[in-house]
C-alpha positions as CSV (number, residue, x, y, z in Angstrom):
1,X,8.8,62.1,49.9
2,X,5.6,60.0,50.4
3,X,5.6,56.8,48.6
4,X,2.1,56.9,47.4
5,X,3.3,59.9,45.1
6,X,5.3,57.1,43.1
7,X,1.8,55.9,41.4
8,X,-0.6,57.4,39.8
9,X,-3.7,57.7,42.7
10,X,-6.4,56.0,40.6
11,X,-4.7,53.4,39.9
12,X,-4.0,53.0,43.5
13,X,-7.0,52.4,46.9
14,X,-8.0,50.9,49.6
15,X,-5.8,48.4,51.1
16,X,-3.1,48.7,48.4
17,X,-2.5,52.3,49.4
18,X,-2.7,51.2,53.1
19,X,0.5,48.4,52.1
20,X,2.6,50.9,49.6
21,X,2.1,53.4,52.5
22,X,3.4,50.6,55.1
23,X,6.0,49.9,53.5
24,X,4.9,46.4,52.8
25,X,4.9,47.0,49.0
26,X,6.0,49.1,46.3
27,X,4.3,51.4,44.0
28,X,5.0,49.5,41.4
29,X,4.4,45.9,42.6
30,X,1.5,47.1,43.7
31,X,0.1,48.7,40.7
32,X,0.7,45.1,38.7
33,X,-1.1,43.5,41.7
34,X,-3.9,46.0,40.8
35,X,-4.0,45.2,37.2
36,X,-3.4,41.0,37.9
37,X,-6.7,41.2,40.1
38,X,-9.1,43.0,37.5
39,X,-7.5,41.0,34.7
40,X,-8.6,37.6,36.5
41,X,-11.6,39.7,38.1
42,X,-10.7,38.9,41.9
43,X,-9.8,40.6,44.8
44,X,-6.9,42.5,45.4
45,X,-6.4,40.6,49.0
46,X,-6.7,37.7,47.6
47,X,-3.9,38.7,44.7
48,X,-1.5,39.9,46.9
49,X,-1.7,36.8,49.4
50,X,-1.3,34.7,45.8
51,X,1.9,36.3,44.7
52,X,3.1,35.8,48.2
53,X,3.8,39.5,48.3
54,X,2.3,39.7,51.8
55,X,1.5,36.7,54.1
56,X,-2.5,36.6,55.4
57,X,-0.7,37.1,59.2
58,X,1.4,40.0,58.1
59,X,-1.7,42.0,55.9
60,X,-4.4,41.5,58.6
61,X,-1.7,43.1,61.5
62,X,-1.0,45.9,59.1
63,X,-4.5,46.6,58.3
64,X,-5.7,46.5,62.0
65,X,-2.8,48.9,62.6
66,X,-2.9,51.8,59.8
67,X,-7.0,51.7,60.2
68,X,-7.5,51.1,63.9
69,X,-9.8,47.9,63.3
70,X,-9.9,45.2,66.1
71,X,-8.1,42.0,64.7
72,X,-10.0,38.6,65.9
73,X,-7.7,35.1,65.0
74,X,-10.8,33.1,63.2
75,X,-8.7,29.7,65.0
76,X,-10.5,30.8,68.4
77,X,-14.1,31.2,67.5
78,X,-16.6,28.4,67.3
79,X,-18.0,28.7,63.5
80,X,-21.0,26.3,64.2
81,X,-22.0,29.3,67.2
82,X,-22.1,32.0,64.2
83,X,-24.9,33.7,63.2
84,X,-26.2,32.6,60.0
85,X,-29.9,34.0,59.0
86,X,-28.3,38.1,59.3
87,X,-26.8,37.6,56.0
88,X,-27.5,35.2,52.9
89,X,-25.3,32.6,51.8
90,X,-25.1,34.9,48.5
91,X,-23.1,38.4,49.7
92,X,-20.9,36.5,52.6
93,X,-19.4,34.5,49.4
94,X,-19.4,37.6,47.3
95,X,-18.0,40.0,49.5
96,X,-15.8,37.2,51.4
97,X,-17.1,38.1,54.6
98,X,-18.5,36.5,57.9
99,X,-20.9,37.6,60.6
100,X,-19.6,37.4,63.7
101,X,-22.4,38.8,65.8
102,X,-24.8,41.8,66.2
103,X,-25.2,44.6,68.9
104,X,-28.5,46.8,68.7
105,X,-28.4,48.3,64.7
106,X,-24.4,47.6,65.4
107,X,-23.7,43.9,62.9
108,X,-19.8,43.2,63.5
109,X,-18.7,41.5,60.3
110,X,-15.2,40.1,59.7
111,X,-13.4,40.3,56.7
112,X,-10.3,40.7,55.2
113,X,-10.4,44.0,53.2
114,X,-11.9,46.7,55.4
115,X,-12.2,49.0,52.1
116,X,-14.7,48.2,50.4
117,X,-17.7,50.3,50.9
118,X,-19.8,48.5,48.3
119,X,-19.8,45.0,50.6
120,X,-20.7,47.6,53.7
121,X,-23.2,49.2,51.6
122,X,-24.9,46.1,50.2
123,X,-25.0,44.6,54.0
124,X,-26.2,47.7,54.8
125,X,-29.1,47.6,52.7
126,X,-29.7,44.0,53.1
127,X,-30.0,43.7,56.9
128,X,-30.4,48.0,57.6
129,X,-28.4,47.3,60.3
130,X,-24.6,49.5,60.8
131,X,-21.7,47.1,59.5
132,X,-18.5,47.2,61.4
133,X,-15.7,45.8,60.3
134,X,-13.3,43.2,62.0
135,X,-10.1,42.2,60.5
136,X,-9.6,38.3,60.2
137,X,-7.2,36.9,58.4
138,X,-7.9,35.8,54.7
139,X,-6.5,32.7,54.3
140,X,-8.7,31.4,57.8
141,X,-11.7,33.2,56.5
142,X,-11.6,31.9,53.2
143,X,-11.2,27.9,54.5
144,X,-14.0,29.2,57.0
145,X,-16.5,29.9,54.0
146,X,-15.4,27.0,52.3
147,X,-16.4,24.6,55.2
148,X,-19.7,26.4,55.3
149,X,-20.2,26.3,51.9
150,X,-19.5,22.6,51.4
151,X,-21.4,21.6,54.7
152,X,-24.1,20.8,52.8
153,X,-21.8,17.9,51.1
154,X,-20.3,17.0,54.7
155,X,-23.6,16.5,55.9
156,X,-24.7,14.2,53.2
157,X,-21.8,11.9,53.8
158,X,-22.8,11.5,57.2
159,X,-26.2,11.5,57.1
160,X,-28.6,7.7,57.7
161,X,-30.3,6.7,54.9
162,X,-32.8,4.8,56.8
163,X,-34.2,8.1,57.7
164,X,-35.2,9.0,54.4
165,X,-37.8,7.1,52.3
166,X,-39.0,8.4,49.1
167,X,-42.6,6.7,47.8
168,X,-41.4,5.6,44.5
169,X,-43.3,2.6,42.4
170,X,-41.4,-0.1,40.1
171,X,-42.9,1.3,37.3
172,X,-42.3,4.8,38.4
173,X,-40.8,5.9,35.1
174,X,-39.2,4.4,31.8
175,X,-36.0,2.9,33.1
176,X,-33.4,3.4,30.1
177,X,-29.8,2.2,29.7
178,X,-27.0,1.0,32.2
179,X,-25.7,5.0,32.0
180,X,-29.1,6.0,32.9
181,X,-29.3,3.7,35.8
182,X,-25.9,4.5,37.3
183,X,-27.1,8.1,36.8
184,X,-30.1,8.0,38.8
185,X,-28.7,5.6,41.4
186,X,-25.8,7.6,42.0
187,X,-25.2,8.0,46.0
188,X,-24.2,11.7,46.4
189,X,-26.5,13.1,43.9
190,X,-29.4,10.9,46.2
191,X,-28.3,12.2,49.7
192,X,-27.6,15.9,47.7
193,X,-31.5,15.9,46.8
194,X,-32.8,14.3,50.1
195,X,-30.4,17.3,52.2
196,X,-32.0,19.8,50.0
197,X,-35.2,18.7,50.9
198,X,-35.2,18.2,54.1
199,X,-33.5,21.6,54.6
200,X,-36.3,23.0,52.5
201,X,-38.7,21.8,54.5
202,X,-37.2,22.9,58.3
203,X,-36.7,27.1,56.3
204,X,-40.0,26.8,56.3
205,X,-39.8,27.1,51.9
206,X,-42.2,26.9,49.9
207,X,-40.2,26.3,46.7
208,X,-37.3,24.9,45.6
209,X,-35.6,25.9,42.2
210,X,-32.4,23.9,40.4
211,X,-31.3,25.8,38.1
212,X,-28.6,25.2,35.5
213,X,-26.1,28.0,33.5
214,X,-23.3,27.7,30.9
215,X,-20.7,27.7,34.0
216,X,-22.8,27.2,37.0
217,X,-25.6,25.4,38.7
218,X,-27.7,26.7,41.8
219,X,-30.4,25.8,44.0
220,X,-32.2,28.9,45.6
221,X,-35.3,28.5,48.2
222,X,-38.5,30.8,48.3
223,X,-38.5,31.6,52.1
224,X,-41.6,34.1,52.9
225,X,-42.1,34.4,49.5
226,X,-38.4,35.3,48.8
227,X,-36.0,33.8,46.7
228,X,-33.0,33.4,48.1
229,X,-29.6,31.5,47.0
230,X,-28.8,28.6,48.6
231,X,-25.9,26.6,47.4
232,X,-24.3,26.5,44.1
233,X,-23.4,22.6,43.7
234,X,-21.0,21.4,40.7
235,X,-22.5,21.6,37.8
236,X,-21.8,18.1,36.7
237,X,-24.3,17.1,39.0
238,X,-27.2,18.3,36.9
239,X,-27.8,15.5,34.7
240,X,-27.4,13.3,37.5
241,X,-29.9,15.4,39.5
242,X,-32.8,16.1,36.6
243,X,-32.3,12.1,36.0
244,X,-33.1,11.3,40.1
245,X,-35.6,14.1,40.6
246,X,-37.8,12.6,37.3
247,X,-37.7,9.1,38.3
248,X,-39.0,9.5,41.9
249,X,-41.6,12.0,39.9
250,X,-42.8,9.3,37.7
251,X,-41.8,11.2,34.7
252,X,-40.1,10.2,31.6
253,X,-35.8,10.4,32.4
254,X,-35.5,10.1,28.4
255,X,-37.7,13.2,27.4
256,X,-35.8,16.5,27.8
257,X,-37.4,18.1,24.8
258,X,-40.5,19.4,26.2
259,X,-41.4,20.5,30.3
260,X,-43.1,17.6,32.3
261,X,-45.3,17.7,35.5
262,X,-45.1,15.1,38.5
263,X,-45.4,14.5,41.9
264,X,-43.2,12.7,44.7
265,X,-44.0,12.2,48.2
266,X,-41.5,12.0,50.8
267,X,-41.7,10.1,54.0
268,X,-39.6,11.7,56.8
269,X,-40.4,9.7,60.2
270,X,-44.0,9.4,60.8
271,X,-44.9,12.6,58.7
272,X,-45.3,12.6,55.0
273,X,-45.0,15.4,52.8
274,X,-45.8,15.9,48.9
275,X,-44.1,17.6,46.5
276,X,-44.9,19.2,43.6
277,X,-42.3,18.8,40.5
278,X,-42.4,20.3,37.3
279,X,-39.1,20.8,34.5
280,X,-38.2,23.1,32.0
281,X,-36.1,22.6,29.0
282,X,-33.4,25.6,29.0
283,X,-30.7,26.5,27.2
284,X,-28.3,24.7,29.2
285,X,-30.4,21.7,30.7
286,X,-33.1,21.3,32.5
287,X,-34.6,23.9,35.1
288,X,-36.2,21.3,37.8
289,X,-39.0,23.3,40.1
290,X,-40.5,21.7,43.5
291,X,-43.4,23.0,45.3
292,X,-43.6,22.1,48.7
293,X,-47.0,20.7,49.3
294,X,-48.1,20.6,53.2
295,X,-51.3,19.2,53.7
296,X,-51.0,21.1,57.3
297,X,-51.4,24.3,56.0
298,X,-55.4,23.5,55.2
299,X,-55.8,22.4,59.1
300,X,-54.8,24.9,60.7
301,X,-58.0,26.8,60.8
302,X,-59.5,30.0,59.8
303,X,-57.7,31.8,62.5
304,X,-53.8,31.0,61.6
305,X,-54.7,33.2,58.2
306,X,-54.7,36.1,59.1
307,X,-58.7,37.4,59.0
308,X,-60.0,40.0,60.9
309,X,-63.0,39.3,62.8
310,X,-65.4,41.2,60.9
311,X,-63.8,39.4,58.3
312,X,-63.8,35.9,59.5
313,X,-67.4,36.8,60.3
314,X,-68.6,37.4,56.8
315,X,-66.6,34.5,55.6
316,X,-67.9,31.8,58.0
317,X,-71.6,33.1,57.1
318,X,-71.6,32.8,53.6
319,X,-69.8,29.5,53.5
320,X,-72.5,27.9,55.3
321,X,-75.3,28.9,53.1
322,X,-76.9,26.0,51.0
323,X,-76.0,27.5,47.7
324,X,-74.2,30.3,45.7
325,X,-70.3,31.2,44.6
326,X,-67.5,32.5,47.1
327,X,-64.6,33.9,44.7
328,X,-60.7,34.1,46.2
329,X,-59.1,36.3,44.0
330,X,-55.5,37.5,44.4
331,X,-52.0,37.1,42.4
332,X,-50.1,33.7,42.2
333,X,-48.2,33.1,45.5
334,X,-51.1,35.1,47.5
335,X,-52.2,32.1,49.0
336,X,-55.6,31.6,47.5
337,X,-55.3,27.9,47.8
338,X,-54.5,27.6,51.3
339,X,-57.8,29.8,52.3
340,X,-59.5,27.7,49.7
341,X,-58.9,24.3,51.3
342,X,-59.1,25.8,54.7
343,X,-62.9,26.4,53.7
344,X,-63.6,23.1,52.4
345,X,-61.9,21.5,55.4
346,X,-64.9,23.3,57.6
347,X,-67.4,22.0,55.0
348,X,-65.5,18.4,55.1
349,X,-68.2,16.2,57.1
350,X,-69.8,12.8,56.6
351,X,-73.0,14.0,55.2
352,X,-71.5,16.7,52.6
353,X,-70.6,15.5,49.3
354,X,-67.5,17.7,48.1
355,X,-65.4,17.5,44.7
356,X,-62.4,19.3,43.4
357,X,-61.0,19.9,40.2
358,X,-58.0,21.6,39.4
359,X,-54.6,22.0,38.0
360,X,-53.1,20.0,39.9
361,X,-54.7,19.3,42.8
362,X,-51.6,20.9,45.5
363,X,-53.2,19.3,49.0
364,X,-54.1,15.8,49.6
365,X,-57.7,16.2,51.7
366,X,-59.2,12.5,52.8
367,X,-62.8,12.6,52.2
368,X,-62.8,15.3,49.0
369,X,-62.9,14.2,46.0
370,X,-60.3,15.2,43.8
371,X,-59.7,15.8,40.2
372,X,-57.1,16.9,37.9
373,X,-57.1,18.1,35.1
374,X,-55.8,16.9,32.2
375,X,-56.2,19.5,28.6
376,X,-54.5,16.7,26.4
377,X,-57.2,13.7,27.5
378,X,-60.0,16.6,27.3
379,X,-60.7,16.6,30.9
380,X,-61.1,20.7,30.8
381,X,-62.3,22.4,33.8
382,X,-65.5,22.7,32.1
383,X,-65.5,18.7,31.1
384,X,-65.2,18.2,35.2
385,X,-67.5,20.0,36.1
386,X,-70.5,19.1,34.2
387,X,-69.7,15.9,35.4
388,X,-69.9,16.9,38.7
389,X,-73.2,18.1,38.3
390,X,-74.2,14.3,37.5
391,X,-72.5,13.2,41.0
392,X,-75.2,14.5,43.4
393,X,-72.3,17.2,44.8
394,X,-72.7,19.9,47.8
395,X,-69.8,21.7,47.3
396,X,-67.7,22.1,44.5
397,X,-64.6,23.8,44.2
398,X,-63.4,24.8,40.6
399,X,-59.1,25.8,40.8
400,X,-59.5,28.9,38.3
401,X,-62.2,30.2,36.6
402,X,-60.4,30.8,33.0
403,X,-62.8,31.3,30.4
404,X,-66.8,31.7,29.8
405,X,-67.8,28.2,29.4
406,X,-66.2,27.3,32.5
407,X,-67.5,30.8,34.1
408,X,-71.5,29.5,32.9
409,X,-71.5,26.3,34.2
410,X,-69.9,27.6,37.6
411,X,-72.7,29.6,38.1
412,X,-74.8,27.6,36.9
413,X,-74.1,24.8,39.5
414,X,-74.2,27.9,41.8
415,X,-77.7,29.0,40.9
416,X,-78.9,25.2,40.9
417,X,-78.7,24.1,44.8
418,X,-74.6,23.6,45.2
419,X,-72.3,26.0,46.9
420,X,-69.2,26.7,44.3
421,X,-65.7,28.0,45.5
422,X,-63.1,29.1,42.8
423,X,-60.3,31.7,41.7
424,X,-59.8,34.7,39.5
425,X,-56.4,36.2,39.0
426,X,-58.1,39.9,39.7
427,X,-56.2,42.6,41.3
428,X,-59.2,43.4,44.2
429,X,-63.0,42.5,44.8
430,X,-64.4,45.4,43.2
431,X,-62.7,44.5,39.8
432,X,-63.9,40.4,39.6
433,X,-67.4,41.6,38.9
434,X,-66.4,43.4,36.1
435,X,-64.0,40.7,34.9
436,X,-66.9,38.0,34.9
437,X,-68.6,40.9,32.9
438,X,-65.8,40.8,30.2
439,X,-66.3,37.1,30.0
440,X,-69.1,37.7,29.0
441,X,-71.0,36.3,31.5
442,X,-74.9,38.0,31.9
443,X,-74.8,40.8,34.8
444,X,-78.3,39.0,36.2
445,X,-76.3,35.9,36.2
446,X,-73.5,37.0,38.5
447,X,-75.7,39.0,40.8
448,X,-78.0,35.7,41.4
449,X,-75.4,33.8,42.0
450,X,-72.4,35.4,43.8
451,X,-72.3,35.7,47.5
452,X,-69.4,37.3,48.7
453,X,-65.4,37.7,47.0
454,X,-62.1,37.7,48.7
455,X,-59.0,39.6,47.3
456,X,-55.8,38.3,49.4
457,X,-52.3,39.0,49.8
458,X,-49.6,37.3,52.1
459,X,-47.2,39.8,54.0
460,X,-44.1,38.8,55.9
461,X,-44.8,38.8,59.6
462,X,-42.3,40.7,62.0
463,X,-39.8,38.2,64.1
464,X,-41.2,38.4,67.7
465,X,-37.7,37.9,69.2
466,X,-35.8,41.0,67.4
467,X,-39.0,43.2,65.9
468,X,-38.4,46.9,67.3
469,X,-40.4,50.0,67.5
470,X,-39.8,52.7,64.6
471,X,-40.2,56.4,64.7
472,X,-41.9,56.9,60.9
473,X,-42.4,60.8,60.0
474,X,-46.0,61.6,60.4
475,X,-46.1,62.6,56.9
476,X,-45.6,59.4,55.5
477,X,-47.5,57.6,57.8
478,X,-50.6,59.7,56.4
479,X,-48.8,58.9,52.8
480,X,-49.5,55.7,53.2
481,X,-53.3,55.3,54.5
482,X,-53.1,56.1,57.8
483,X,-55.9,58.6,59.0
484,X,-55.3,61.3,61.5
485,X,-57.2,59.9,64.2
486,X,-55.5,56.2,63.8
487,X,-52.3,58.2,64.7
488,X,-53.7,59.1,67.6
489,X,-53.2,57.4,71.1
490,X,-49.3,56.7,71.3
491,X,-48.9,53.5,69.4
492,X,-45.7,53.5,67.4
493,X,-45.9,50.6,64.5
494,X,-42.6,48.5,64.4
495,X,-39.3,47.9,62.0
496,X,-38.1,44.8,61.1
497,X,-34.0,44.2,62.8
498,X,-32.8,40.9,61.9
499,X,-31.3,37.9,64.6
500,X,-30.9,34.4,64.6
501,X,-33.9,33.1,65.0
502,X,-35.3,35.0,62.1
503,X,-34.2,36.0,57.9
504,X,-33.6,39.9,58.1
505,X,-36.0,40.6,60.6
506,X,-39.1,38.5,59.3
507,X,-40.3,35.4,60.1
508,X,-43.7,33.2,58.3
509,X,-46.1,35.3,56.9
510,X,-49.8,36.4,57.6
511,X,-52.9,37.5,55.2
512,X,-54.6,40.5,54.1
513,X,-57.5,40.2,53.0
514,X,-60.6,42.6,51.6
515,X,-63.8,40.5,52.2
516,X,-66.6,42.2,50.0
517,X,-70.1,40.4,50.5
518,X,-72.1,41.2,47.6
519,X,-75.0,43.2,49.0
520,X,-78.4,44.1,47.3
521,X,-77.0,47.7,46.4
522,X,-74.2,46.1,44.7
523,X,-76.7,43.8,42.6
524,X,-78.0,46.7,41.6
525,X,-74.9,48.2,40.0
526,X,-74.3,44.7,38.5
527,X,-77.6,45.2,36.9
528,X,-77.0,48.4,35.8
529,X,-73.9,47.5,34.8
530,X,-71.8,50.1,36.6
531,X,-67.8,50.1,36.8
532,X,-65.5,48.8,39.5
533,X,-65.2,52.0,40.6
534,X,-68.7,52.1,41.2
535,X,-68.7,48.8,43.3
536,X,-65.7,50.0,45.2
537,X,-67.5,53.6,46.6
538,X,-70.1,51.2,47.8
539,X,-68.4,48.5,49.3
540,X,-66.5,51.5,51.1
541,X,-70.1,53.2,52.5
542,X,-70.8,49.1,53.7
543,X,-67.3,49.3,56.1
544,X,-65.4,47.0,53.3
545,X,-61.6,47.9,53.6
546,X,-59.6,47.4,50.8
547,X,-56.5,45.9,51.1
548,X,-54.8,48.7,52.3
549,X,-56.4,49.9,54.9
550,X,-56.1,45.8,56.1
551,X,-52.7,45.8,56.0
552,X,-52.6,49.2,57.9
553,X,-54.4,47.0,60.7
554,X,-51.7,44.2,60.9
555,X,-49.3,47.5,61.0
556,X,-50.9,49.1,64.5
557,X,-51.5,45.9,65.4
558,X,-47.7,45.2,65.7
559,X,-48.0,42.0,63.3
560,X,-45.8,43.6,60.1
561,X,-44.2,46.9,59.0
562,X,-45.4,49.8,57.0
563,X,-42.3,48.8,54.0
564,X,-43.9,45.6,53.7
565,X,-48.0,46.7,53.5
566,X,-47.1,48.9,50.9
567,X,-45.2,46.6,49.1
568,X,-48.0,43.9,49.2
569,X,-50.7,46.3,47.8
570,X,-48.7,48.9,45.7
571,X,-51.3,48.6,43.2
């Protein structure tokens, strides 16, 4: 009579069916095992090896036997020679498995439960790549995972300090008692935040977020405008860490009632880079954030973002006239700065007078004056900028246009011999006019003044080593934009894959933009004060595409994928 008949067959699966059907185990042994795993919610693997029912050696042979896996000894592969960027840190430590390499859409993972269909499933998703499994044994996978998760803390230990400099002042913040100063001085928490830095900085983040829970701490990265887990250090460490980050912030170590903003700059060989810190009172300590501040990014010209050249075009004209307002508009994260600054550094010559004010200032420019702002010591955007007005300027660039007073004396200073840059948080170009109309400001006012706006996304670019060509249905490809003749000619767009020189398939990120100059058929609908819709059909009949039909461009042009245009402009 077959053994599995002895228990009931829900409460058996996967590999405890496989042992019980082996002969390894009993029904009823492993029925208990069952029930000890979800009582101390782990995995039934990992029970079993516990109780010493089964040895690791033993389960992986009768696994690769009963299911016909390939079995690979973890002893004779070279861990620091495994892909890494396939699969985040995150689902390799919750599914307990490992990549061991990729074949076409084939990704070989090894692991020691070949059952469970939700890890395949999740990889599946993750990297849309075919998971196939490869037995290893569990106690050499688990010390595996463990040495990469705590390389981090291995690396610290062996890493030079001399290489590491942070610009910190003696009277950088309040310095408090001997517990406070052992707290802040404490070597591992120091080489902790200088390794999360650093490694920050070389993934190409943009942020980094420490974030404490009632049982656990984690750090997580925004790569390509993703977050993604990192490491989840002990989370004794936080006090220690909030302490270190605030004092090399110049913020005050004592005050954990209320959020706080700093900087810190960090001096890493012969290149310097500035950080942006702000924390957050939570319910279980302090959530620490730090932007990552490359002044780079607003050198690298108008032709790293991303424009078009009919684009770039229109741009480049209108930021050379004498006078009038250029508006970026765009969500946060769409990268409204970076174009900003990449303007002004055109502009930025001995003879032109420019000044800045914003909240905060994010990129260090010599020869632009800069101001923050500061709401509690009444330096308001508005304050600034009729001040600026006093300081014979040529250029002035205002971070957000937030309310009408600020809105007035913008255009004002527009309408008055000074070219004025700023920000809306607006959806597209069409729909700014109308919310400077809300404001309240006069429609003659913002069609004197306003020469041309800019709505921008960022996309994810494809990984030039791995990117492949796709096969979409036609249909959808007409779905999404696409017009019948744009299908014509052969091209086929591309999919993103996923390899080791890349983070499932992508790899930076490039801008879409809808560049609207404001023509004198749109002053006219200003006047008249027409809807968005109205300025919309128009810019259309002028050859404006939205941001759509932009993206659609980087799409044939092989720069990103169809998934990640319509993602970006799913309006």
């Amino acid at each position: 009579m077959d053994t599995l008949a002895e228990a009931p067959q829900s409460a058996l699966s996967g590999v405890a069916r496989v042992l019980v059907h082996a002969g390894k185990l009993n029904a009823k042994a492993a029925e208990d095992l069952v029930k000890g795993a979800k009582d101390k919610k782990t995995s039934f693997v990992a029970s079993v090896i516990a109780a010493g029912a089964v040895s690791p050696s033993d389960l992986s042979h009768t696994l690769a036997s009963a299911l016909a896996l390939p079995l690979l000894d973890l002893n004779a592969v070279d861990a620091q020679k495994l892909p890494r960027s396939i699969i985040d840190n995150k689902l390799t430590a919750q599914y307990q498995v490992i990549v061991l390499g990729k074949r076409g859409n084939r990704l070989f993972i090894g692991g020691s439960d070949p059952t469970d269909q939700e890890a395949v499933e999740r990889i599946k998703f993750a990297t849309q790549l075919t998971p196939e499994w490869v037995i290893v044994e569990h106690d050499k996978l688990t010390k595996l995972l463990e040495n990469a998760g705590t390389s981090a803390t291995e690396t610290l230990e062996s890493m030079a300090s001399g290489d590491f400099e942070f610009d910190v002042t003696d009277d950088a913040a309040p310095q408090e008692t001997a517990d406070t100063q052992s707290e802040v001085e404490d070597a591992p928490v120091v080489r902790f935040l200088q390794k999360m830095l650093i490694d920050a900085i070389n993934a190409r983040a943009s942020d980094l977020h420490f974030e404490p829970y009632e049982y656990h701490y984690r750090v997580r990265f925004r790569i390509d405008g993703e977050l993604r887990e990192i490491t989840q250090p002990p989370i004794a460490i936080k006090d220690k860490l909030s302490s270190r980050i605030k004092v090399i912030s110049r913020l005050d170590i004592a005050e954990k009632r209320v959020p706080q903003d700093g900087r810190m700059k960090l001096k890493f060989g012969s290149k310097a880079i500035d950080f942006r810190v702000s924390t957050l009172p939570t319910l279980f300590g302090e959530k620490i954030v730090i932007r990552i501040l490359d002044p780079s990014s607003a050198k690298l010209g108008i032709e790293a973002l991303g424009y078009e050249k009919i684009e770039k075009d229109r741009l480049m004209a209108c930021i050379q006239r004498p006078y009038g307002m250029i508006l970026v508009t765009g969500p946060t994260g769409s990268g409204k700065t970076v174009s900003l600054y990449t303007c002004l550094n055109l502009l930025n010559q001995p003879g032109v007078n420019i000044s800045t004010v914003e909240d905060p200032a994010e990129i260090n420019l010599p020869g632009i004056n800069q101001v923050n702002v500061n709401d509690k010591a009444g330096l308001t955007f508005a304050a600034a900028l009729k001040s600026f007005l006093r300081q014979d300027p040529d250029v002035i660039m205002v971070g957000e246009i937030r309310d009408l007073e600020t809105a007035d004396i913008a255009i004002k200073a527009a309408q008055t011999g000074h070219m004025v840059m700023s920000t809306l948080h607006t959806n597209d170009a069409p729909t700014t006019l109308t919310r400077l109309l809300n404001m309240g400001v006069a429609p003659f006012n913002i069609a004197s003044s306003v020469l041309l706006i800019t709505a921008q996304r960022l996309a994810r670019k494809l990984c030039e080593v791995c990117k492949t060509q796709a096969d979409y249905p036609r249909e959808a490809m007409l779905k999404a934009g696409f017009t019948a003749s744009e299908l014509e000619g052969g091209w086929r767009p591309y999919r993103a894959v996923g390899c080791s020189a890349c983070s499932n398939g992508y790899k930076g990120r490039v801008g879409i933009y809808q560049v609207m100059p404001i023509s004198e058929e749109i002053q006219r609908i200003i006047l008249s004060e027409g809807s968005s819709i109205d300025i919309e059909k128009q810019a259309q009949l002028e050859g404006v595409r939205d941001l759509r039909q932009s993206g659609l461009l980087k799409v044939r042009a092989g720069v990103t994928t169809l998934e990640e245009v319509i993602s970006v402009t799913n309006e």
